[in-house]
C-alpha positions as CSV (number, residue, x, y, z in Angstrom):
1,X,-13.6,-18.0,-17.0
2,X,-10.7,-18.1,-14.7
3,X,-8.1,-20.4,-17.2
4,X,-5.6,-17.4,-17.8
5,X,-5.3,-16.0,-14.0
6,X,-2.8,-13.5,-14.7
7,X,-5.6,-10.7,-16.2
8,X,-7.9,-11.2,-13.0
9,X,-4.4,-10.9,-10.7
10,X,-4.0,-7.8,-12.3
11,X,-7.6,-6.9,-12.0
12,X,-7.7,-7.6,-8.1
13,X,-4.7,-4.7,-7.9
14,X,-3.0,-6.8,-4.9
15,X,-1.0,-3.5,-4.8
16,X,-4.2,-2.0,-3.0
17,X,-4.7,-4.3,-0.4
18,X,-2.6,-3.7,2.4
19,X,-4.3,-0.1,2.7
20,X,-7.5,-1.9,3.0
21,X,-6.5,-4.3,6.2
22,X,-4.9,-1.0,8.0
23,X,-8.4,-0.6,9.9
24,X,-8.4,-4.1,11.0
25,X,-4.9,-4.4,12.2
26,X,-5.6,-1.5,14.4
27,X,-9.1,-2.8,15.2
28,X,-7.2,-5.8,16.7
29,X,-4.3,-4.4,17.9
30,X,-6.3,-2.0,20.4
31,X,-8.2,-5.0,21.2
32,X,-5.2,-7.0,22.1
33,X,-4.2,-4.2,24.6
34,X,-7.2,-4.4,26.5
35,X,-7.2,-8.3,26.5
36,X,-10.0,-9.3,23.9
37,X,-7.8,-10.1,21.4
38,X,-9.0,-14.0,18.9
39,X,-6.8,-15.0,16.5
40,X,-9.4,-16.6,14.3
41,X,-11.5,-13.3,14.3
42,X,-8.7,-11.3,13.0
43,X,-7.7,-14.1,10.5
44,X,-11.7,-13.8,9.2
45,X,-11.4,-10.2,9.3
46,X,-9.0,-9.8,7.0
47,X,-10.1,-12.3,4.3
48,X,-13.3,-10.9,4.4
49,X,-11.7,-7.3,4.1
50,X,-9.6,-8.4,1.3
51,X,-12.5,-9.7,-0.7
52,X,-14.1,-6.5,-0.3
53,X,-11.5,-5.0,-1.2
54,X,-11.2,-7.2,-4.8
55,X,-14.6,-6.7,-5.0
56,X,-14.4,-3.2,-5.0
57,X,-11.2,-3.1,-7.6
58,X,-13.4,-5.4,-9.8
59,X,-16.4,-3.4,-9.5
60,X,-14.7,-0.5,-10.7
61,X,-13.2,-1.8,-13.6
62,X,-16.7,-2.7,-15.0
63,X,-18.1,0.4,-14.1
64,X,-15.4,2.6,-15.4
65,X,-15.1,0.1,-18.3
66,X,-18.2,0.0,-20.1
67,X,-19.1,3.3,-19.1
68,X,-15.7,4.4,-21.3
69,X,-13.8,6.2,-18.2
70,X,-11.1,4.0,-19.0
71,X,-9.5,5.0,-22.0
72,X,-6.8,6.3,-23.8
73,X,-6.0,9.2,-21.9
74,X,-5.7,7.7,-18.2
75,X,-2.5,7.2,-17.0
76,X,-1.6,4.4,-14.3
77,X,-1.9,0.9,-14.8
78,X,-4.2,-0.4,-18.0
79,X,-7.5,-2.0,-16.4
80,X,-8.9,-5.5,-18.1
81,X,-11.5,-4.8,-19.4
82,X,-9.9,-1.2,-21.0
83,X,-7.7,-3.9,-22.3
84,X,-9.4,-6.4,-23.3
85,X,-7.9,-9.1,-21.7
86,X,-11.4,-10.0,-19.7
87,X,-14.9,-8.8,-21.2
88,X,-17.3,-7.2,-19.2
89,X,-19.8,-10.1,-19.1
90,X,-16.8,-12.4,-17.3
91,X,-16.0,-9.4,-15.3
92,X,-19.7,-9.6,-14.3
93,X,-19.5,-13.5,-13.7
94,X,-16.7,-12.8,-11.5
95,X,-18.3,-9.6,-9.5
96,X,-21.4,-12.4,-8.7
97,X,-18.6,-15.2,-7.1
98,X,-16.8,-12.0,-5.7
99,X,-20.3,-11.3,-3.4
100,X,-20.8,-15.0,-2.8
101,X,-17.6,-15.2,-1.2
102,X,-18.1,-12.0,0.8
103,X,-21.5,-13.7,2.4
104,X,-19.6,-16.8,3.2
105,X,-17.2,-15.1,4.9
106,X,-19.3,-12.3,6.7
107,X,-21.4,-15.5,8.3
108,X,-18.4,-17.4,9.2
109,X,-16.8,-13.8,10.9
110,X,-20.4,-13.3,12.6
111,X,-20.5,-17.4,13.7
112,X,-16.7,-16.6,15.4
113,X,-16.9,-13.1,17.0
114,X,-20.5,-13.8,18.1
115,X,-21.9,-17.3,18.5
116,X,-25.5,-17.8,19.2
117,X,-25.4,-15.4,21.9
118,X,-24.9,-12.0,20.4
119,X,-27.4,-12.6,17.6
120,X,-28.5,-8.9,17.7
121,X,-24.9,-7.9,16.9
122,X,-24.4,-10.7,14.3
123,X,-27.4,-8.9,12.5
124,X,-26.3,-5.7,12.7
125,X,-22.8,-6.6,11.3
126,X,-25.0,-9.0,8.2
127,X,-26.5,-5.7,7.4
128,X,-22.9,-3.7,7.4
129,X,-21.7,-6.5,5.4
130,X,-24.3,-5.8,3.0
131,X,-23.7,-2.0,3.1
132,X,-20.4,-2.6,2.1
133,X,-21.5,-4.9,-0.5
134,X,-23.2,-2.1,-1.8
135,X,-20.6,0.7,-1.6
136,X,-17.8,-1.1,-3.4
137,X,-19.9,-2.0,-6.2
138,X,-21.9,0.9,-6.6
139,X,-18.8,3.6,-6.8
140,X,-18.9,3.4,-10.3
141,X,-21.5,0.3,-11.7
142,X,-24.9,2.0,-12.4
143,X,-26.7,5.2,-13.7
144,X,-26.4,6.5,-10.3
145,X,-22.7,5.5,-9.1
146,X,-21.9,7.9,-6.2
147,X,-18.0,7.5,-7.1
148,X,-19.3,9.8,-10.1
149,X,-21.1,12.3,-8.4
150,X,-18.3,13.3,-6.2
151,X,-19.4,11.2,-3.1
152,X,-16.2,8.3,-2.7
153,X,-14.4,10.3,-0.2
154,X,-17.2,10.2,2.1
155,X,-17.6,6.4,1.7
156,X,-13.8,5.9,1.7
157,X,-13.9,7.9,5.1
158,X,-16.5,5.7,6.8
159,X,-15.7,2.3,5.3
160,X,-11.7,2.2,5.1
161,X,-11.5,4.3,8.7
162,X,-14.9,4.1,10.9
163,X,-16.5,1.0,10.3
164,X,-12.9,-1.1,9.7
165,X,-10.9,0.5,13.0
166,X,-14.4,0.8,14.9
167,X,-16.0,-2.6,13.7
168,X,-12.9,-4.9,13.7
169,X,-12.5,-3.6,17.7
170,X,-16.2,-4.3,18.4
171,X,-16.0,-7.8,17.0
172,X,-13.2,-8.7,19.9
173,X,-14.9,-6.6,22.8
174,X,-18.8,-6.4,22.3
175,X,-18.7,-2.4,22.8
176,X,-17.8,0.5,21.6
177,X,-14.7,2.5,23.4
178,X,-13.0,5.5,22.7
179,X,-10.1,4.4,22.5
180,X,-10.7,3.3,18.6
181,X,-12.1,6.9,17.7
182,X,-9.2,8.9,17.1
183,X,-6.7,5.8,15.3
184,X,-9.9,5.1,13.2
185,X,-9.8,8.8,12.2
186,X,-6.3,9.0,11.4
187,X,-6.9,6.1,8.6
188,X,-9.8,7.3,7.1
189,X,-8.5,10.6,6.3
190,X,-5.0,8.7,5.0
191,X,-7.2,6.6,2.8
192,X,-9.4,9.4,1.5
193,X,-5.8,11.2,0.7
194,X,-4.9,8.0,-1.3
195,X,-8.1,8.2,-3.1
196,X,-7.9,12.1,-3.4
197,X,-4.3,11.4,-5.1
198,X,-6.0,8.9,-7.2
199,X,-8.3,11.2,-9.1
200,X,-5.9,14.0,-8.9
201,X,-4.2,11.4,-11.8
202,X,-7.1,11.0,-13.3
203,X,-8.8,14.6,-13.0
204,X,-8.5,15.2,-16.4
205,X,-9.5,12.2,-17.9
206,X,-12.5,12.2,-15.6
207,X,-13.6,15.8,-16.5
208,X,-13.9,14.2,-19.9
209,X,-15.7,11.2,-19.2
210,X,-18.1,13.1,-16.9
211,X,-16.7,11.3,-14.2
212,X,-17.4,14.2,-11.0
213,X,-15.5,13.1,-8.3
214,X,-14.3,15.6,-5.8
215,X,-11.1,16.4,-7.3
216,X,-13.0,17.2,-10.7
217,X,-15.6,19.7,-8.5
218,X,-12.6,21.0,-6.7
219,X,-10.0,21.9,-9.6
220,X,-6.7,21.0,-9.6
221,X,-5.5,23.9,-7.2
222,X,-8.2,23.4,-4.4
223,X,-8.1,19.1,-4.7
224,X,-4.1,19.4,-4.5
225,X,-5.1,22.3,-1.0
226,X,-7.6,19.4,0.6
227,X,-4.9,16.4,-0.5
228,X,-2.2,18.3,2.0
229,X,-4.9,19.2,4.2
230,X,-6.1,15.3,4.6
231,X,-2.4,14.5,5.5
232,X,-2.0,16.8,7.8
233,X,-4.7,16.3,9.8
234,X,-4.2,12.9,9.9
235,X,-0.8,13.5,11.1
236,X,-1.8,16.0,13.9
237,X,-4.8,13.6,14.9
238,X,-2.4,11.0,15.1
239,X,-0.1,12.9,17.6
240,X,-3.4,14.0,19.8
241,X,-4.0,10.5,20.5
242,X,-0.8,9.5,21.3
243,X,-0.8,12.1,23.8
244,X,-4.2,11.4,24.7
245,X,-3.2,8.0,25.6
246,X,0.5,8.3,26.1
247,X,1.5,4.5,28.6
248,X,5.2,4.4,27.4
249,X,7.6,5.8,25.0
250,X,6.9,2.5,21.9
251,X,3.4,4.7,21.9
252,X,5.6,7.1,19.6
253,X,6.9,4.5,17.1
254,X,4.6,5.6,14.7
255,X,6.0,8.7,14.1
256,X,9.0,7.3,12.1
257,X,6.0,7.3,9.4
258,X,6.0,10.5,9.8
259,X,9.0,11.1,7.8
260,X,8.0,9.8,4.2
261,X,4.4,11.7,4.8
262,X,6.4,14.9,5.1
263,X,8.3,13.5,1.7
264,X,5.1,12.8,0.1
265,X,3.6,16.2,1.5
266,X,7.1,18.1,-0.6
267,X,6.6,15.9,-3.2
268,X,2.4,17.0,-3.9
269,X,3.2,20.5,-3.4
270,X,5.2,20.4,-6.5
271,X,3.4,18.0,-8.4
272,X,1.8,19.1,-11.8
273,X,1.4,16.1,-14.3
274,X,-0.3,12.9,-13.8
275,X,2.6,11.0,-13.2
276,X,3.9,12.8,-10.3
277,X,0.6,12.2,-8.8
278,X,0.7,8.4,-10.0
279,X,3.9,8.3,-8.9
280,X,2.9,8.5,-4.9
281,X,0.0,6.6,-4.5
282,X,2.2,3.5,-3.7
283,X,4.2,5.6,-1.2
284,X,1.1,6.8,0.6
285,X,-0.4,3.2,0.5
286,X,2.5,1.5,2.2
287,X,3.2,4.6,4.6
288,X,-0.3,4.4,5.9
289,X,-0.4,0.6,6.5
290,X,2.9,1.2,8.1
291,X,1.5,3.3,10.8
292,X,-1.6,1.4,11.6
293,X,1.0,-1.6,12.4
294,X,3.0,0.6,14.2
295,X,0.6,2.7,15.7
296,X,-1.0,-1.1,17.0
297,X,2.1,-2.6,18.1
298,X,3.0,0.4,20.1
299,X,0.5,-0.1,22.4
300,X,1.2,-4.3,22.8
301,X,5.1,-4.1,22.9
């Protein structure tokens, strides 16, 4: 199944994983700055995050692929099975290893943050695994795929931003502090704007496909008014915690992120085809991993 790598490289979309560890790295940044800081946690964190992440992308590309959402008219990169290149039954095969892997990992993350002496927590983070599990592959797989009833920013929201920022900082201290709430915040409404920004591409091709995500519901002059407003927010909630918690002036380092947002923010307003939507999701991606790591280190340096 996996003799010609190079279709299922492209069907993992690397390019989306750095947005997907941004919640851990802060997770584990915070929790360095108040001393509870493991290095293998963090290391299991983020593989386990990544293959959630490839499970999602993989998940998609089934569901969007035999449902026919993928087609001629999307723009952005071709997926595999839209291609051809792998068939929906491999895909399938490869979803099934994808969750195996997940399981493996979640245990081994529970066995390191935990022990045998939390096993109340290690539950409770088994059953968010599984939750997860269930959210990246049911965005699109299935007759009742909430990505298509409008329902993936909310997920995105409390996946990429609550449970990541939240979660990962739990793993290190045992309890909840907050301290997390507001930096968790601030990524969650980033990554909903880079999924916002994703089906503002694809709105039309969507509508088509009855695909009813929230840009579709919106229209494209109220999903392009949230988009901004998503930034935004994020940006001012951003600047309220740093103020909030203000120890030294490398608190503020983040705010030389600041500066492509406000690009990217000049850059929507005038946006009107597909490809000037297509066109930022890549700069929003990298600008929001580039303030979780600052955001993190400014708080350790």
């Amino acid at each position: 199944m996996f003799k010609n790598l190079k279709p299922w490289l492209s069907a993992f979309r690397l390019r989306t994983l750095p947005l997907s560890i941004s919640g851990i790295i802060i997770g584990s940044c915070f929790a360095h700055y108040n001393g509870a800081f493991d290095g293998m946690v963090m290391f299991l964190a983020l593989l386990l995050t990544t293959a959630l992440q490839v499970l999602s992308n993989l998940a998609n590309d089934y569901g969007d692929g035999v449902k026919g959402t993928d087609n001629d008219t999307r723009v952005g990169p071709q997926r595999a099975i839209q291609s051809g290149a792998i068939t929906p039954n491999q895909m399938l095969e490869g979803i099934k290893i994808n969750v195996l892997i997940v399981v493996v990992l979640t245990m081994l993350l529970i066995f390191a943050a935990f022990g045998n002496k939390y096993f109340l927590y290690g539950l409770l983070f088994f059953v968010l695994s599984g939750l997860s599990i269930y959210a990246a592959i049911n965005y699109t797989v299935g007759s009742s795929a909430y990505g298509y009833k409008g329902w993936g920013d909310v997920f995105v929201f409390l996946f990429f931003g609550m449970l990541s920022g939240v979660g990962s900082y739990f793993l290190y201290t045992k309890h909840l502090d907050h301290l997390i709430i507001l930096p968790s915040v601030t990524l969650g409404l980033l990554s909903v704007g880079v999924l916002n920004l994703n089906n503002m591409r694809d709105i039309d091709s969507d509508a088509g496909s009855n695909k009813r995500t929230l840009a579709v519901k919106l229209g494209k002059r109220n999903a392009k008014i949230y988009h901004l407003t998503l930034i935004i927010s994020a940006m001012i909630i951003a600047v309220i915690f740093a103020l909030l918690y203000f120890t030294s002036f490398w608190n503020l380092i983040f705010l030389v992120t600041f500066v492509p947002l406000i690009i990217h923010i000049k850059n929507i307003s005038k946006a009107v085809t597909a490809n000037d939507f297509d066109s930022q999701l890549k700069v929003l991606a990298l600008t929001t991993f580039a303030l979780s790591v600052l955001l993190g280190l400014g708080y350790i340096l």
